[in-house]
N, C-alpha and C positions, 0 to 999 in steps of 0.2 A: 299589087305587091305590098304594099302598105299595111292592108288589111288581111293580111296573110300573116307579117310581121308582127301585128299590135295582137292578133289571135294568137300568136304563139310565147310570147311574153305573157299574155295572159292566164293561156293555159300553165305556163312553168310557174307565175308566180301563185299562180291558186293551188299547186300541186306543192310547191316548197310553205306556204301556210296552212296546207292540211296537212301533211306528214307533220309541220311543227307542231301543231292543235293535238294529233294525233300522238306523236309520242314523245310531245314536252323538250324535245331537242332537235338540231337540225344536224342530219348526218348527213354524211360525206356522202355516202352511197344515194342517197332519198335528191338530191342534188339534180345527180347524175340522169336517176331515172326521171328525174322533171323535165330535168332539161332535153334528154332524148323523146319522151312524149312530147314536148310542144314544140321541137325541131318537128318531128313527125306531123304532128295538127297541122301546123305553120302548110308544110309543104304539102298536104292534103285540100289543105283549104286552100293553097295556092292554085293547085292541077283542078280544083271543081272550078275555081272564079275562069278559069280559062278555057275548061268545056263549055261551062254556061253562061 
């Protein structure tokens, strides 16, 4: 669970410093879809550590 967690923080914070790199500002919307991608990785990565 742990390592589900820290994969999905990771995923958002790398997705909130590319859109930043990317378009010199951090928007509201660019956020959102971080944070929904590494909710989603999180809980992907979560459901494979438990098949395998």
């Amino acid at each position: 669970m742990v390592q589900a967690f820290i994969f999905a923080v990771t995923i958002f914070l790398g997705w909130i410093i590319f859109d930043g790199i990317k378009h010199k500002k951090i928007i509201k919307e660019n956020v959102f879809a971080g944070l929904i991608t590494g909710v989603t990785a999180g809980f992907f990565w979560y459901i494979l550590f438990i098949i395998f």
